[in-house]
C-alpha positions in Angstrom: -37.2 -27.6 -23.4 -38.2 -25.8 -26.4 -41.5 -25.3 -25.8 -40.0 -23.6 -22.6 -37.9 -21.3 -24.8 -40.9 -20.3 -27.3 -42.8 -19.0 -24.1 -39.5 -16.9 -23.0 -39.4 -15.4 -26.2 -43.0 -14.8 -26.2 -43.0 -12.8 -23.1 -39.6 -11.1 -23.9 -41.0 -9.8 -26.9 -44.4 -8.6 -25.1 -42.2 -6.5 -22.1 -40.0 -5.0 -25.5 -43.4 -3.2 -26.0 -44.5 -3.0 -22.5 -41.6 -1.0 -21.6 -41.9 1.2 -24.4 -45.3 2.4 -22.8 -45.1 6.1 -21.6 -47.9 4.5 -19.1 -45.5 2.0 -17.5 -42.6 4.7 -17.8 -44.6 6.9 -15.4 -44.7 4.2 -13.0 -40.8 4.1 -12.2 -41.2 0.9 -9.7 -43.2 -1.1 -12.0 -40.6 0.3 -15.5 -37.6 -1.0 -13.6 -39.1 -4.5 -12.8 -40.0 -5.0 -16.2 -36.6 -3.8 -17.1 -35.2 -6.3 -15.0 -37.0 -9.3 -16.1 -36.4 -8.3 -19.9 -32.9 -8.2 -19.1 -33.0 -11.5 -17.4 -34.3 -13.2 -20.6 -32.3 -11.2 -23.2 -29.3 -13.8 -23.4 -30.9 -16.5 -23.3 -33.8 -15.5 -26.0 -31.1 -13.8 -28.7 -29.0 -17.5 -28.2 -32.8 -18.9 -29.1 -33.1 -16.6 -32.1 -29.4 -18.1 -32.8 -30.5 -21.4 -32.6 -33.7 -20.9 -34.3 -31.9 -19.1 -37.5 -29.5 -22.6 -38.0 -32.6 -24.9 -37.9 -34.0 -22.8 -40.9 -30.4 -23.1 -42.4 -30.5 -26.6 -42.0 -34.2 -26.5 -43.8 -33.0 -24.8 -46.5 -30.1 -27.0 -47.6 -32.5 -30.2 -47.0 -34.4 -28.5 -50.0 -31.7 -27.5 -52.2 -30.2 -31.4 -51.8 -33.9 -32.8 -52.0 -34.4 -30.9 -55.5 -31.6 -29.4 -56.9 -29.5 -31.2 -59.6 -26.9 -28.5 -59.9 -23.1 -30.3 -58.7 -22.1 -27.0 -57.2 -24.8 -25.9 -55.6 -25.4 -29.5 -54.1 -21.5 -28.8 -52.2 -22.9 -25.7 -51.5 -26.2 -27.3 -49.5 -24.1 -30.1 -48.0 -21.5 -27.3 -46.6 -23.9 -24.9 -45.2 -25.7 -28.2 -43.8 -22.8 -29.6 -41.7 -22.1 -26.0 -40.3 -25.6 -25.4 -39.4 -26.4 -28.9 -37.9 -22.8 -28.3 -36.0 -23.9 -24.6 -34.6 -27.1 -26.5 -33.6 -25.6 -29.0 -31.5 -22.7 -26.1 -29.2 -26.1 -24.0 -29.1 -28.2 -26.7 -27.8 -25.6 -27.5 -25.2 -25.4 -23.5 -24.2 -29.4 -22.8 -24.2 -29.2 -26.2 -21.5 -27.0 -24.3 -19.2 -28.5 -20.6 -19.7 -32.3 -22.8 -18.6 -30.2 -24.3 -15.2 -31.8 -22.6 -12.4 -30.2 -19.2 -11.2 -28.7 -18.7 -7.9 -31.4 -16.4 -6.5 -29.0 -14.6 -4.7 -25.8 -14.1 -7.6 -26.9 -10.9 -8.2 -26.6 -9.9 -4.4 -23.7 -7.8 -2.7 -21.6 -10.3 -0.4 -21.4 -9.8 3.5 -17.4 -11.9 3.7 -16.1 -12.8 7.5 -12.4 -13.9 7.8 -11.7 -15.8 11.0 -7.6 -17.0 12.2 -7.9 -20.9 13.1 -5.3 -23.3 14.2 -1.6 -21.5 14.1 -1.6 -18.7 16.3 -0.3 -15.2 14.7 0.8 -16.8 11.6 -2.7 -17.7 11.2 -3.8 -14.2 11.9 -1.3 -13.4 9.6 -2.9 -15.2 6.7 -6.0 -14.0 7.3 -4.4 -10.9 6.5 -3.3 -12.1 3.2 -6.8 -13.3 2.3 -8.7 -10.0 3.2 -6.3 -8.4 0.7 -6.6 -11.2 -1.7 -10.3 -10.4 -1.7 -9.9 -6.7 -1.7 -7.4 -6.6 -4.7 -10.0 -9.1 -6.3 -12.6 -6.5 -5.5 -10.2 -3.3 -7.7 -10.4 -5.9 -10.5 -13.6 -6.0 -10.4 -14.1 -2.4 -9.9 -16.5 -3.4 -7.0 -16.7 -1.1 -3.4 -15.6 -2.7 -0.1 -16.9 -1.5 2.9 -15.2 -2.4 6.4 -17.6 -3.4 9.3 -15.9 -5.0 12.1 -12.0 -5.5 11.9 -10.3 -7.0 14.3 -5.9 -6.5 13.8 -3.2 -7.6 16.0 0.1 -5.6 17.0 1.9 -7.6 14.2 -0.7 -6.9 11.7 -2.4 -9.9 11.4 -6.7 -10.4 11.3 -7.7 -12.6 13.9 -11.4 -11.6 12.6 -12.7 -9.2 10.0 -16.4 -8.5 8.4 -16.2 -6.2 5.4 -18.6 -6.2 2.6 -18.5 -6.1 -1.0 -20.9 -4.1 -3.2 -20.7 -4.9 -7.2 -22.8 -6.7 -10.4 -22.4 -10.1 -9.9 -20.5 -10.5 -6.4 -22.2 -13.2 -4.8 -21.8 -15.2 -7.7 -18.2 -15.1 -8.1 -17.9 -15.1 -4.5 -19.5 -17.7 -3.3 -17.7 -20.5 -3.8 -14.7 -19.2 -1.2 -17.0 -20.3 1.9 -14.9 -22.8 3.6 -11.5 -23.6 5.7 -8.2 -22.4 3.7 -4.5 -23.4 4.8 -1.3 -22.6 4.3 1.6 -24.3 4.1 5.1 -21.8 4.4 7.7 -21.0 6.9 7.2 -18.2 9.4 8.8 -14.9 9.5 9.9 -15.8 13.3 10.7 -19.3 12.2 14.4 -19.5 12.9 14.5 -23.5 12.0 12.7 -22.8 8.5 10.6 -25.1 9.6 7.5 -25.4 7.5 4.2 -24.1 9.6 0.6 -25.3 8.6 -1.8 -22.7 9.5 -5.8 -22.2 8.2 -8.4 -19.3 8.3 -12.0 -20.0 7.9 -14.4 -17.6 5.1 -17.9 -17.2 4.9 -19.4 -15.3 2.3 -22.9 -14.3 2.9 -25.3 -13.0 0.1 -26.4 -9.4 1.7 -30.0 -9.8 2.8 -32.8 -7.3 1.6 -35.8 -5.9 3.5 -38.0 -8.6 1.7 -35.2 -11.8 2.4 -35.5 -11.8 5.6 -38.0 -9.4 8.9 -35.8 -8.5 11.7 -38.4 -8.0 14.6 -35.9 -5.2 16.9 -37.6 -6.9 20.0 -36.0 -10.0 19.6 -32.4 -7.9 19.8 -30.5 -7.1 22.6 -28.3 -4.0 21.6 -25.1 -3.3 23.9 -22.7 -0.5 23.1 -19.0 0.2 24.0 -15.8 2.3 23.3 -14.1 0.8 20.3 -10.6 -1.1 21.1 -7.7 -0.8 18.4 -4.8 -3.3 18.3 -3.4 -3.8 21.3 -6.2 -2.3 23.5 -5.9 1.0 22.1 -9.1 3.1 22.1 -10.3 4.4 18.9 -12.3 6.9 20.1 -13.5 7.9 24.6 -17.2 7.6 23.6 -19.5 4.3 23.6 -19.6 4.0 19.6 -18.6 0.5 19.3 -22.2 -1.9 18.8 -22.7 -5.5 19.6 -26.5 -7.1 18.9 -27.4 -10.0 19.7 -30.6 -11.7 18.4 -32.0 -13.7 21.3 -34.1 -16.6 19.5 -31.0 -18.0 17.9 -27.8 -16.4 20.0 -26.3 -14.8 16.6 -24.0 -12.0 17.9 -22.7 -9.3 15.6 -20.3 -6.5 16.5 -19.7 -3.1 14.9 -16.8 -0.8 15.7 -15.3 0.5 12.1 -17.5 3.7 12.4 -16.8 6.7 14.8 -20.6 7.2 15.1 -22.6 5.2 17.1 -25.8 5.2 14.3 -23.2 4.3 11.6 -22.4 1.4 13.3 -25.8 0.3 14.3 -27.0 0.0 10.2 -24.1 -2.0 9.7 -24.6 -4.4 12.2 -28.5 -4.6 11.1 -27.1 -5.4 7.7 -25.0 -8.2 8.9 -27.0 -9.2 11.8 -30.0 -9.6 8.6 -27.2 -11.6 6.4 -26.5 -14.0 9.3 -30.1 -14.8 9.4 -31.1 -15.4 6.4 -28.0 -17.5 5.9 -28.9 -19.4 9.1 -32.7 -19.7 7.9 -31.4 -21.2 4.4 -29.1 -23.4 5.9 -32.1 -24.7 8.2 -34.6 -25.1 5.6 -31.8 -26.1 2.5 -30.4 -29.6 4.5 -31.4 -31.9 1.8 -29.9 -29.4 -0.8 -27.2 -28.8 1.5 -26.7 -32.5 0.9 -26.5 -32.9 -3.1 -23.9 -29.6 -3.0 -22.2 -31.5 -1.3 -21.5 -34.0 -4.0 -21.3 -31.2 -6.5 -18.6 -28.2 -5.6 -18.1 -28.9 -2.3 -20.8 -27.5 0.4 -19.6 -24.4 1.7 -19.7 -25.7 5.1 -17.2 -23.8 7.0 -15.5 -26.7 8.4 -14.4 -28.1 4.9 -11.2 -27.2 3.7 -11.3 -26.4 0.4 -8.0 -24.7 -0.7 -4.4 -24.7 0.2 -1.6 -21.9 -0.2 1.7 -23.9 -0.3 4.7 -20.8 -0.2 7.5 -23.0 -1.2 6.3 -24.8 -4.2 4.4 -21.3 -5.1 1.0 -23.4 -5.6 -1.9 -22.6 -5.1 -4.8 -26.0 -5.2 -8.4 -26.4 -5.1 -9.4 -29.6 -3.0 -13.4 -29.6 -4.6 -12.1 -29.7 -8.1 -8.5 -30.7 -8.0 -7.2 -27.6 -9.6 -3.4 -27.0 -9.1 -1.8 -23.1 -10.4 1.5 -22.3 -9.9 0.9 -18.8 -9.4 0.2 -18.4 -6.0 1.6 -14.6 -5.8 -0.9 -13.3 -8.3 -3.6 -15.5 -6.9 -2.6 -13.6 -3.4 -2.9 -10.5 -5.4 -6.5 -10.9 -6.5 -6.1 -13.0 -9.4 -8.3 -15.6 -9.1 -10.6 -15.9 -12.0 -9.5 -19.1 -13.3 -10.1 -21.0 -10.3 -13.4 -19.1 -9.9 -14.4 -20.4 -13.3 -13.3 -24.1 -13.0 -15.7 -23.6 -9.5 -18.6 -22.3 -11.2 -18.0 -24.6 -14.6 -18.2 -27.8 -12.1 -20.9 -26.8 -10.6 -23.1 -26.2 -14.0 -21.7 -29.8 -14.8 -23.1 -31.3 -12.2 -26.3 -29.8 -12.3 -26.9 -30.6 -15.8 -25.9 -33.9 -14.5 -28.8 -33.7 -12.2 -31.2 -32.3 -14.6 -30.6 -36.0 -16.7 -31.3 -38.2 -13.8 
């Protein structure tokens, strides 16, 4: 592990001068991927330095308590030995997580679909509730969404919506809300107050770039027509609504939130390039499909992972068996507790992993 640190220090010290070159400054493409990678390595080689400055500490008061026969300065040695050897042992601990391997794709704006499952319009109506959840997430963040396709019924509801998410670090905090989420509340039109159980499936889909994934145009069949509005009603009289469907694996994307026609057609290219690559991974990732499934919970779509219970105000986790009673500002967009309990499991259990 250390010897693995001492070479990340040695090349973070080399791109400090690199990128200091008026040469590699001139060459903007190759400055900013040097910036980049220094960036990258900056945490984790100042916690290094950190750790690097208590093992001398620790050093030093060896010496003093090997040699010295001063009574005060021997409490002195033994105090700054206990805090040192302390320090070393948290920064050990944070230097293992900061070497974990990195999510290639946590840096990556999120594609997010919202689909209405079992529960008719109350089910539409909570997927309503979860694509403001995520957009009032999104404020906090002071992230950009962009509507793609949104699909609204007369009552309000979302039977399906794609929107996108553009922000530092959105795939990484976003990542873990793949999956099936229910509710659990009594219905507006409920006259019983019966309690309904209804669910909504998410998929969040890091947003794929030129290199991630090659889109061959041949292998899409590109239809157009007039965009519908709730209840039937034409957005527009011209053919600017866009549905493409990639023939070698069926994938069908549609794009209607645009009044132009070309508008529509890049965002379905960006989606229709998210879906692949998310269908590629999934293809080639089974066997590590399989271990996150044992960690936080796979992301499969089919696996419920949270419920929304209205009249006990909860709000629960299934993959980590986190209970809030705060479902209202959850709903609201805060969710950063959960979303760090998710992301703490999961570096758990791949330091787990990295023992066995």
């Amino acid at each position: 592990m250390f010897g693995r640190l001492q070479s990340m220090k040695e090349r973070y010290e080399a791109l400090t001068e690199e990128i200091a070159d008026p040469q590699v400054i001139a060459d903007q493409a190759k400055w900013q991927k040097l910036c980049k990678e220094h960036s990258q390595l900056e945490e984790i080689v100042e916690k290094y330095d950190l750790y690097l400055a208590k093992q001398k500490d620790v050093e030093e008061a060896k010496e003093i308590l090997a040699s010295e026969k001063d009574a005060e300065l021997i409490e002195l040695a033994k105090e700054q030995l206990a805090d040192a050897e302390k320090d070393i042992e948290s920064l050990t601990e944070e230097l293992k997580v900061l070497l974990l391997p990195k999510d290639p794709n946590d840096d990556k704006n999120v594609i997010m679909e919202i689909r209405a499952g079992t529960g008719g319009e109350e089910a539409s109506l909570f997927g309503y509730d979860l694509l403001r959840m995520y957009m009032r997430f999104a404020e906090r963040q002071k992230w950009k969404v962009e509507e793609i396709d949104m699909n609204y019924t007369d009552l309000g509801g979302v039977k399906e919506c794609v929107f996108m998410i553009s922000g530092k670090g959105a795939y990484s905090k976003l990542k873990f809300e793949s999956g099936a989420h229910r509710v659990q509340r009594v219905p507006e039109t409920e006259s019983q107050g019966r309690i309904h159980t209804s669910a909504a499936t998410v998929a969040v889909l890091p947003e794929a770039e030129d290199v991630d994934v090659e889109l061959n145009m041949n292998d899409v069949k590109v239809d157009t027509y007039r965009a519908g509005g709730a209840g039937g009603q034409y957005v527009n009289r011209t053919d600017s609504a866009v549905r493409m469907t990639h023939i070698p694996t069926g994938i069908v994307v549609t794009c209607q939130d645009e009044k132009s026609q070309l508008k529509n057609k890049e965002k379905a290219i960006k989606v229709l390039k998210s879906r692949l690559l998310d269908y590629y991974q999934s293809q080639a990732n089974a066997e590590y499909a399989a271990s996150r499934k044992s960690q936080v919970g796979s992301g499969d779509r089919s696996e419920r992972i949270r419920t929304y219970n209205f009249p006990q105000g909860r709000v629960t986790d299934h993959r980590i068996n986190m209970t809030l009673y705060n479902l209202e500002a959850f709903l609201d967009g805060d969710m950063m507790q959960i979303i760090e309990a998710l992301r703490l499991a999961e570096q758990t259990a791949l330091l787990a992993g990295s023992k066995e």
